[in-house]
C-alpha positions in Angstrom: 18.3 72.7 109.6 19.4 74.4 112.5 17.2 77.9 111.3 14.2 76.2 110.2 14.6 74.5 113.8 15.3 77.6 115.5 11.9 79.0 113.5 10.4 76.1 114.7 8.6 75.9 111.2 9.8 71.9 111.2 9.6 69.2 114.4 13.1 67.4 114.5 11.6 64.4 113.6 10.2 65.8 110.0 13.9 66.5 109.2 15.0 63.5 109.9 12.8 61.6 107.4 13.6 63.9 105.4 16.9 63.3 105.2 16.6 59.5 105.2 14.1 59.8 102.1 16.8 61.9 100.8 19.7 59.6 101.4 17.0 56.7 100.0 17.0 58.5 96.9 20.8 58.6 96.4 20.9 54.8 97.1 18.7 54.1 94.5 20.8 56.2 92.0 23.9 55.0 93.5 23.2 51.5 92.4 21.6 52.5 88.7 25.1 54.0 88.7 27.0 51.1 90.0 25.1 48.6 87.5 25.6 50.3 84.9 29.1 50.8 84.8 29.2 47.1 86.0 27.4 46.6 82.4 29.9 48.5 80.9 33.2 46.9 82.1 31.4 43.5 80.8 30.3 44.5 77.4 34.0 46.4 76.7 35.8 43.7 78.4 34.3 41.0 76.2 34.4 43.0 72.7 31.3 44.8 72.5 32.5 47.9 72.2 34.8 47.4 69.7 32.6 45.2 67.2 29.6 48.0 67.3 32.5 50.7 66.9 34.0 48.3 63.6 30.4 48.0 62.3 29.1 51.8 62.8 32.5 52.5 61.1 32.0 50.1 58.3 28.4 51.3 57.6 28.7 55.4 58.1 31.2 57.6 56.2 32.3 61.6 57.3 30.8 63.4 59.6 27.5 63.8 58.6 27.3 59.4 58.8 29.0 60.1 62.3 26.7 62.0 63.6 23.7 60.1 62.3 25.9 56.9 63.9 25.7 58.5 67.0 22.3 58.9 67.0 21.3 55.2 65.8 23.8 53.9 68.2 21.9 55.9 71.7 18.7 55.2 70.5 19.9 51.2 70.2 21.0 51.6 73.8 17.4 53.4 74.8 15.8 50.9 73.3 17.7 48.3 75.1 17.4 49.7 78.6 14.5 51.3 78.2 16.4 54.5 79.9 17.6 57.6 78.4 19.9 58.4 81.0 21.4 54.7 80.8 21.6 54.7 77.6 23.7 58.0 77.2 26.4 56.4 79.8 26.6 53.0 77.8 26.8 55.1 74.5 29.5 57.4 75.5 32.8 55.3 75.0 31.8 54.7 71.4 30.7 58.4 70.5 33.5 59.3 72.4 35.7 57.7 69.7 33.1 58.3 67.0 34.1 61.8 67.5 37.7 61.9 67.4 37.8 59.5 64.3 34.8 61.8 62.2 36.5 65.0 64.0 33.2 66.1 65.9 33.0 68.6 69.2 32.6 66.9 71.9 29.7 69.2 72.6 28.1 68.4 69.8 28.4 64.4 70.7 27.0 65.3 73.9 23.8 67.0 72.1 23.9 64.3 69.6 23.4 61.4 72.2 21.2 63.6 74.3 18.5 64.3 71.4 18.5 60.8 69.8 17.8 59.2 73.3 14.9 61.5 73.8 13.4 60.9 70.8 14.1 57.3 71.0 12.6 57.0 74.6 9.5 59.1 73.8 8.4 56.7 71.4 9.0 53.2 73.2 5.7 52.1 74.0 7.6 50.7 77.2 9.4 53.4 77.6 8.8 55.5 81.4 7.3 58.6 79.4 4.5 56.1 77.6 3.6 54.4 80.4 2.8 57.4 82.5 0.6 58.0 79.5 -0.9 54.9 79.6 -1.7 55.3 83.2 -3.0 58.6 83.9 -5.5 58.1 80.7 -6.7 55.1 83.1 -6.6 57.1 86.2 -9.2 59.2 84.0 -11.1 56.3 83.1 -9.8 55.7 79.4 -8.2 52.2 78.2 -5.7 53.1 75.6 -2.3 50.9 74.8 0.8 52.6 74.0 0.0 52.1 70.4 -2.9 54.4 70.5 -0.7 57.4 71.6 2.0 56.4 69.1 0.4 58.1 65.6 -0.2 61.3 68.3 3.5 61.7 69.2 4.1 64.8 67.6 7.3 66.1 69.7 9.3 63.1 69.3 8.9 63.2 65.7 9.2 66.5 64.9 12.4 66.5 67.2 13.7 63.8 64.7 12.6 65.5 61.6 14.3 68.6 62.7 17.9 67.0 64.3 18.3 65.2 60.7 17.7 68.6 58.7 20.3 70.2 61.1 22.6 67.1 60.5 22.2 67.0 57.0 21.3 70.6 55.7 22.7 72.9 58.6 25.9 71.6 59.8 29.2 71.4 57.9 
């Protein structure tokens, strides 16, 4: 600050909204973070964990079904929050035992839950990512719904085609 004041290539006063749109921007992710780890505590302290851990158990065997849990469970979460970002925090203290029970690298967990969510949030047709869609086809003068672009979502799907070939086919 003091340089590019010295320079006098910024006026004081420019620095210091920029800093306070700065500082607005950490609010606003302060709080995502603060709500949901508030979401969190609730769902663990009342069971929640533990019964979606019990059932992904029940229904997935070995690693291979692990992994694949993984996946199912993130993309659950996306589809509940309607965030990827969420929906990795929320999923993490189930993969997290996932992974020691179906003995699985905690890097892979954390490319596991980061796939499944972006292919799961690039197909919710509420999801941020359609909705830009949506818009800028109407800033161009085009009415399409998200279910227009879903038979066109070529990334997403061949994302999933290719993470369950690497679970199935190119992994232990």
């Amino acid at each position: 600050m003091v340089i590019t004041l010295a320079a006098g290539n910024a006026a004081a006063t420019e620095m210091l909204e920029s800093v306070g749109s700065g500082v607005s921007g950490m609010f606003e992710t302060s709080m995502v973070a603060i709500l949901v780890a508030a979401i969190c505590a609730l769902i663990s302290e009342y069971g929640g964990f533990e019964a979606v851990l019990y059932l992904i158990k029940k229904v997935f065997r070995g690693s291979k079904g692990g992994k694949l849990g993984m996946g199912l469970l993130v993309g659950a979460m996306d589809i509940a929050t309607a965030n990827n970002t969420v929906a990795i925090v929320m999923a993490n203290p189930i993969a997290r035992e996932m992974a020691e029970t179906y003995h699985i690298s905690a890097k892979r967990t954390a490319s596991i839950l980061d796939t499944f969510s972006c292919i799961f949030q690039g197909i919710l047709p509420y999801g941020a990512q359609m909705l830009v869609a949506v818009s800028a086809a109407a800033q161009l003068g085009y009415t399409v719904s998200a279910f227009d672009i879903l038979p066109n979502l070529h990334y997403p799907f061949m994302l999933l085609i290719s993470s369950l070939i690497f679970i199935f086919f190119l992994q232990d």
